[in-house]
C-alpha positions as CSV (number, residue, x, y, z in Angstrom):
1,X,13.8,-15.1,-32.7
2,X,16.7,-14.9,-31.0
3,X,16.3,-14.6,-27.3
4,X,14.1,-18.0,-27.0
5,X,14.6,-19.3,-23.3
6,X,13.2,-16.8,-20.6
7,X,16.0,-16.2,-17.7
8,X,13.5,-14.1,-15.8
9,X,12.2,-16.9,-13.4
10,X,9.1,-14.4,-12.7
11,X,5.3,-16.0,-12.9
12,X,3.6,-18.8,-10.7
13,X,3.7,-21.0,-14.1
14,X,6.1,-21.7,-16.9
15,X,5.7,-23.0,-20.6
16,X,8.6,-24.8,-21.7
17,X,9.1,-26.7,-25.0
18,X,11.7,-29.3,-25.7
19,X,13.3,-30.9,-29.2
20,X,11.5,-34.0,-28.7
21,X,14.1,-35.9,-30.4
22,X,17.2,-35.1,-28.5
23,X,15.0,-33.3,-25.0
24,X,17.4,-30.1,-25.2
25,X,15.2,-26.9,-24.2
26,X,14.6,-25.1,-27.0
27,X,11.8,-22.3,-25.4
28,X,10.3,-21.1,-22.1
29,X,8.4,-18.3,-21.3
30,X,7.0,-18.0,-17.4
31,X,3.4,-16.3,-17.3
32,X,0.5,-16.1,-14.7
33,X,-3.3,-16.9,-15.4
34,X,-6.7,-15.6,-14.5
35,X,-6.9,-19.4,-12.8
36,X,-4.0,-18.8,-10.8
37,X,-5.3,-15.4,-9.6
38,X,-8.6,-17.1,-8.7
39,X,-7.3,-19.9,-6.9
40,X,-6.2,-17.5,-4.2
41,X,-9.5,-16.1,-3.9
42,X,-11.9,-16.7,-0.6
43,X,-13.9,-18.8,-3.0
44,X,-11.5,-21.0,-4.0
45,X,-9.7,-21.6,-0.3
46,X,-13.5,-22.8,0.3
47,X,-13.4,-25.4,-2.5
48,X,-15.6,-23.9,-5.5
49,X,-14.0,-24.9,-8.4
50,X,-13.5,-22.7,-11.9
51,X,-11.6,-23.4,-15.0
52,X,-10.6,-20.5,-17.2
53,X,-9.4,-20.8,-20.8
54,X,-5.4,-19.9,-21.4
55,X,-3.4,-19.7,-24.8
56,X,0.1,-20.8,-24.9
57,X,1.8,-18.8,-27.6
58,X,4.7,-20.3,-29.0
59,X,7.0,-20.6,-31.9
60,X,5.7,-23.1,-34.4
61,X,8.6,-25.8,-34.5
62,X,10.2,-27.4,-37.0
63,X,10.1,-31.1,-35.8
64,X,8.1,-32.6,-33.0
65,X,8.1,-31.3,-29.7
66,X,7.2,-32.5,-25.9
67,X,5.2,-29.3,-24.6
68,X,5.1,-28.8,-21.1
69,X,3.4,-26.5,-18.5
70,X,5.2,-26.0,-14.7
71,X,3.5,-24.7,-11.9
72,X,5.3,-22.7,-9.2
73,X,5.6,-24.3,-5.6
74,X,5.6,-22.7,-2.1
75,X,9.4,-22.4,-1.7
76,X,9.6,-21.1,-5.6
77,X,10.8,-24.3,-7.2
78,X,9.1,-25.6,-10.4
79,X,7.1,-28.9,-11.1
80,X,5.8,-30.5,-14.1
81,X,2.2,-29.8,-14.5
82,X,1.2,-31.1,-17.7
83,X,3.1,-32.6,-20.5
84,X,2.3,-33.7,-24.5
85,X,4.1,-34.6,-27.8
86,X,3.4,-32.3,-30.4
87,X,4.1,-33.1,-34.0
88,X,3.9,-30.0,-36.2
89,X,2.7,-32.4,-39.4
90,X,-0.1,-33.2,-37.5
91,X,-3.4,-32.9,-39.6
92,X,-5.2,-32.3,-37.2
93,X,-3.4,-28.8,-36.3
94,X,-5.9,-26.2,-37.6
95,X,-4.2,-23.7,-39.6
96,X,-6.4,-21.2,-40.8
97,X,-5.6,-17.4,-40.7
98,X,-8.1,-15.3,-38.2
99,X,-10.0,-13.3,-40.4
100,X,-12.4,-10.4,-39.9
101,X,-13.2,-7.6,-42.3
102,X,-14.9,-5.9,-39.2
103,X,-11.8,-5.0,-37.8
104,X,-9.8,-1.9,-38.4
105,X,-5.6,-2.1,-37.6
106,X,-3.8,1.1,-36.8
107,X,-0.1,2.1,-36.8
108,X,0.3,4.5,-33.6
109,X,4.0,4.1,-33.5
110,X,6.0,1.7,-35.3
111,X,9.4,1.9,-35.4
112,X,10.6,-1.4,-37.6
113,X,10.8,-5.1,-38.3
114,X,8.1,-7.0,-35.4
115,X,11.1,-9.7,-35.4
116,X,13.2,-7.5,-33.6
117,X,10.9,-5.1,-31.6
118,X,8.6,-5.5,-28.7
119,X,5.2,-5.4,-30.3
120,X,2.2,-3.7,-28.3
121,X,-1.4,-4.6,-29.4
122,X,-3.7,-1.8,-28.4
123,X,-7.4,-4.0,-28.6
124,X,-10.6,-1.7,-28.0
125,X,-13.5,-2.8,-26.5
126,X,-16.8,-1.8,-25.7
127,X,-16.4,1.3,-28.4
128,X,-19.3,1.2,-31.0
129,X,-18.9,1.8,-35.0
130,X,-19.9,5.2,-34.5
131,X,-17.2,5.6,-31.7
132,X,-14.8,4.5,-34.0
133,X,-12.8,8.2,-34.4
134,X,-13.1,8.2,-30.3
135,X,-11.3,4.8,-30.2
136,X,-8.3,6.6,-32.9
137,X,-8.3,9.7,-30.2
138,X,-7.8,7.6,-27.5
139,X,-5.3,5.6,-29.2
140,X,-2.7,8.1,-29.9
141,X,-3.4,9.5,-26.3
142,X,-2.2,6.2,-24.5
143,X,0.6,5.7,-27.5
144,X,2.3,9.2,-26.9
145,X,2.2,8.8,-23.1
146,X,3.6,5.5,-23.4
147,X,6.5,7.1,-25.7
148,X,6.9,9.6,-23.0
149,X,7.2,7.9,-20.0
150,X,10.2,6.5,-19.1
151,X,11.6,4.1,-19.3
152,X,9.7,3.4,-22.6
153,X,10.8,7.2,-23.6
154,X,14.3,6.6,-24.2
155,X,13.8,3.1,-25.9
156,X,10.5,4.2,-28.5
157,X,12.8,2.6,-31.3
158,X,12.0,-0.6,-29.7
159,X,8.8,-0.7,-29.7
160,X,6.0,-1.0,-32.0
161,X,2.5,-0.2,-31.3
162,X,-1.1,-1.4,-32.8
163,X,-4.3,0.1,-32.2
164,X,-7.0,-2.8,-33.3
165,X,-10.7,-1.6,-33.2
166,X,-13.3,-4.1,-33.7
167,X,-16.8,-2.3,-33.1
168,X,-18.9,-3.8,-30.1
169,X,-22.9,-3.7,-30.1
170,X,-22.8,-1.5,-27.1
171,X,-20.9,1.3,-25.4
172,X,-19.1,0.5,-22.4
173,X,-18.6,-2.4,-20.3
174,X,-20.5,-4.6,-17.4
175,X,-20.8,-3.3,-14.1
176,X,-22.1,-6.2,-12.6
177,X,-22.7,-4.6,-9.2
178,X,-24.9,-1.7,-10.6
179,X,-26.8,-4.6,-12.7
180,X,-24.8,-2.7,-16.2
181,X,-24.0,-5.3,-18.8
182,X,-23.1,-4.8,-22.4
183,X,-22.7,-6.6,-25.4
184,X,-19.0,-6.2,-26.5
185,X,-16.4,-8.0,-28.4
186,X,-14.1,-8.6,-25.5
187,X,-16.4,-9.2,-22.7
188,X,-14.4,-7.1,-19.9
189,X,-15.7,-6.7,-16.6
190,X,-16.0,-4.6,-13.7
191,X,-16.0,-6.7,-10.3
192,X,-13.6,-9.7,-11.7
193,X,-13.1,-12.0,-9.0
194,X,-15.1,-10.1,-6.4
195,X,-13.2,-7.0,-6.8
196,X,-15.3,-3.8,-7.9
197,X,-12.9,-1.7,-9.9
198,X,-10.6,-5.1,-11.2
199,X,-11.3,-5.3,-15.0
200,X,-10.6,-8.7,-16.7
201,X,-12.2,-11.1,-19.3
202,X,-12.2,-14.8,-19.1
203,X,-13.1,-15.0,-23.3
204,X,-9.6,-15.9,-24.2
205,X,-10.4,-16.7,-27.6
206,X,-12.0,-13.2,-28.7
207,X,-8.6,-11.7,-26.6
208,X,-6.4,-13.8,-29.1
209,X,-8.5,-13.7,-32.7
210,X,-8.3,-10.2,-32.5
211,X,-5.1,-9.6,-31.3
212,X,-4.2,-12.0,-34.3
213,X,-4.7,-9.3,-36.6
214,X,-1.3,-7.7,-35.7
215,X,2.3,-9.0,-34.2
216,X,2.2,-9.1,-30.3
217,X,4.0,-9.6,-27.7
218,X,1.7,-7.7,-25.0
219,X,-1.8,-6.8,-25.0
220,X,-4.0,-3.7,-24.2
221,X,-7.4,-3.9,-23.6
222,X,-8.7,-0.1,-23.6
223,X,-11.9,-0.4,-21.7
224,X,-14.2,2.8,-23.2
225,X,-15.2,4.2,-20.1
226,X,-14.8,6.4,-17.2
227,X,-15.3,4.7,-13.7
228,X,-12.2,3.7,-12.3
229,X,-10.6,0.2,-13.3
230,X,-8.1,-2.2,-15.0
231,X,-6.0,-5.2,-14.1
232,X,-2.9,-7.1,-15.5
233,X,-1.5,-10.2,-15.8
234,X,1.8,-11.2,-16.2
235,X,2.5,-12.6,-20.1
236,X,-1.1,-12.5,-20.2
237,X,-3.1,-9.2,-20.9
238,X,-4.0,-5.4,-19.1
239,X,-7.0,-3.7,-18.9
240,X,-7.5,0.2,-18.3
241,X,-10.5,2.6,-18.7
242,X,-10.1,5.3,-21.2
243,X,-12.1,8.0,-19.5
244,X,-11.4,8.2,-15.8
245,X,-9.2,11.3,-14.4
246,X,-6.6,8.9,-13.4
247,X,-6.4,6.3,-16.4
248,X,-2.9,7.5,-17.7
249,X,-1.8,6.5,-14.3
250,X,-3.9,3.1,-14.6
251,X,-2.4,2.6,-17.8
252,X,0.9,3.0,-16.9
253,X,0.5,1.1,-13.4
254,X,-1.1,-2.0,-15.4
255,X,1.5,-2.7,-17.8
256,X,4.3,-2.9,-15.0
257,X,2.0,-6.2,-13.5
258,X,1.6,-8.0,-17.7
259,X,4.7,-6.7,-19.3
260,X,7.2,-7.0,-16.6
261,X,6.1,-9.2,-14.0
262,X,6.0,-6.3,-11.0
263,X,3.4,-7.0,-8.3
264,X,1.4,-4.7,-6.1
265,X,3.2,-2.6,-3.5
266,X,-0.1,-1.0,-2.3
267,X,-1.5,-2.4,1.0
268,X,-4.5,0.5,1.7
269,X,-6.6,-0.7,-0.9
270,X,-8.7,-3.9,-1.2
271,X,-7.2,-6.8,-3.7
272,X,-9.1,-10.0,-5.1
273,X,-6.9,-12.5,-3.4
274,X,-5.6,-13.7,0.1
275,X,-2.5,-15.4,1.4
276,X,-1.0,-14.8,-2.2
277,X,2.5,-14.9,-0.9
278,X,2.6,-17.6,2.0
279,X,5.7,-17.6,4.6
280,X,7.7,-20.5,2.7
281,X,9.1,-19.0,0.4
282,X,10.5,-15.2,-1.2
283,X,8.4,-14.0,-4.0
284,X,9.9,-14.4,-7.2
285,X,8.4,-10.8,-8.6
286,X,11.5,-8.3,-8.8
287,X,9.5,-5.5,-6.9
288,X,8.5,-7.0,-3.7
289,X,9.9,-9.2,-1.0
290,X,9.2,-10.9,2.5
291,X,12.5,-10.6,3.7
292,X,13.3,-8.0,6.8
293,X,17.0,-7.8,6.7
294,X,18.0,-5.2,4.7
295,X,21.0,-6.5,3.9
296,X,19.7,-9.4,1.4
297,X,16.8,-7.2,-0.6
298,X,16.5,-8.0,-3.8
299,X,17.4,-4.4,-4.4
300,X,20.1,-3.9,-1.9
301,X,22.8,-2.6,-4.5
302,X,20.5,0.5,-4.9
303,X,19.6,1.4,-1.3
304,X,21.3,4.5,0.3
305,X,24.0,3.8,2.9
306,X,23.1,4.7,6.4
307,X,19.4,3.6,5.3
């Protein structure tokens, strides 16, 4: 409530939402999108076009608004995208409360007002009604290793955390390339964008009605099972499995790509996109850079001398 314009200047797009009336800023927030992972993709340098679904979450203003979207550009810079008037009188603004009686809401940690804490939604999927106590197990697993990991260990009184179980008609998710597919709430997926172990879901609207249920800021998606997988997405979601010998360090690893904007240092393993950072420009994520001269890396105040 507070802190409403985002000084980060991380993601390859940016909401921003101005006082229609007098055009001062009065909210940003910079996110990336399953489109804008896609459009990096083989498939998409080739020309076959996809749309994907995205939910801008906002404050609900007081007075009408000009909401706008800005897309990222090769040397970093930021143009207007899309642009529309808002008027929160509107009748035509649906405001019905998401409701399910189908869905159970846990308390794994919570440590105070949602108004002033970062709030973590915890969304199963793929966990049956008979898995339900499996889904609570695995719940408080993830939440104590998130409260003991730093740096989340020495800040666990800001942060609140929600387990939300919804029961799915099967157990587990699709594996497309072993010709697996289940019938789940969420819709996750092994092999998202041609990747075999990247775990995303392009049904945006189940992500959001059931995160509804709770306050968020991030979301969890604990996939129930044990093959290796997840993914993130900055201001978006992350997936992990709950089963697989290393999902505490997938869980971990994912949050660091949707919570804070950190990209992939790896370089061994085999990613969904090409050519994601091109030669014009630095990369805006805090964790990563192009540049060779040591003397101008983004993290230059922390290297050893001599180094």
């Amino acid at each position: 409530m507070n802190n409403l314009i985002d000084n980060f200047n991380n993601g390859a797009y940016f909401y921003k939402v101005y006082d229609a009336a007098s055009g001062r800023l009065i909210f940003s927030k910079g996110f990336n999108s399953f489109f804008g992972e896609y459009r990096t993709t083989g498939n998409a340098i080739k020309g076959f076009k996809r749309t994907y679904q995205k939910s801008a979450i906002i404050p609900y203003p007081k007075s009408k608004i000009r909401f706008v979207i800005e897309k990222r550009h090769k040397r970093n810079g930021l143009t207007e995208l899309f642009s529309s008037d808002i008027d929160p009188s509107d009748i035509y603004i649906i405001r019905e409360t998401v409701k399910d009686n189908s869905v159970n809401v846990y308390k794994s940690h919570f440590s105070g007002n949602p108004h002033a804490k970062v709030d973590i939604a915890i969304l199963g999927n793929g966990y049956t009604l008979n898995e339900q106590k499996k889904f609570e197990k695995d719940l408080m697993h993830f939440t104590v290793l998130f409260l003991r990991t730093e740096p989340y260990a020495s800040l666990k009184d800001k942060f609140n955390i929600y387990g939300v179980f919804m029961p799915s008609e099967d157990s587990g998710i699709d594996e497309p390339g072993a010709g697996i597919y289940k019938y789940t709430v969420l819709s996750t997926t092994f092999y998202s964008l041609g990747s075999e172990r990247y775990i995303l879901t392009d049904d945006n609207n189940a992500v959001h009605d059931i995160a509804a249920q709770v306050p968020y800021d991030a979301i969890y998606i604990m996939c129930n099972s044990a093959r290796y997988g997840g993914g993130g997405i900055y201001n978006f979601y992350c997936t992990f499995v709950s089963d697989n010998q290393f999902s505490d360090y997938i869980f971990l690893h994912e949050f660091g790509h949707s919570f804070s904007g950190l990209d992939d240092e790896y370089y061994t393993s085999d990613v969904a996109y090409d050519d994601f950072y091109p030669e014009a420009g630095e990369p805006v994520e805090p964790n990563i850079t192009r540049l060779l001269d040591k003397n101008n890396f983004k993290w230059k105040v922390v290297i050893s001398t001599g180094i």
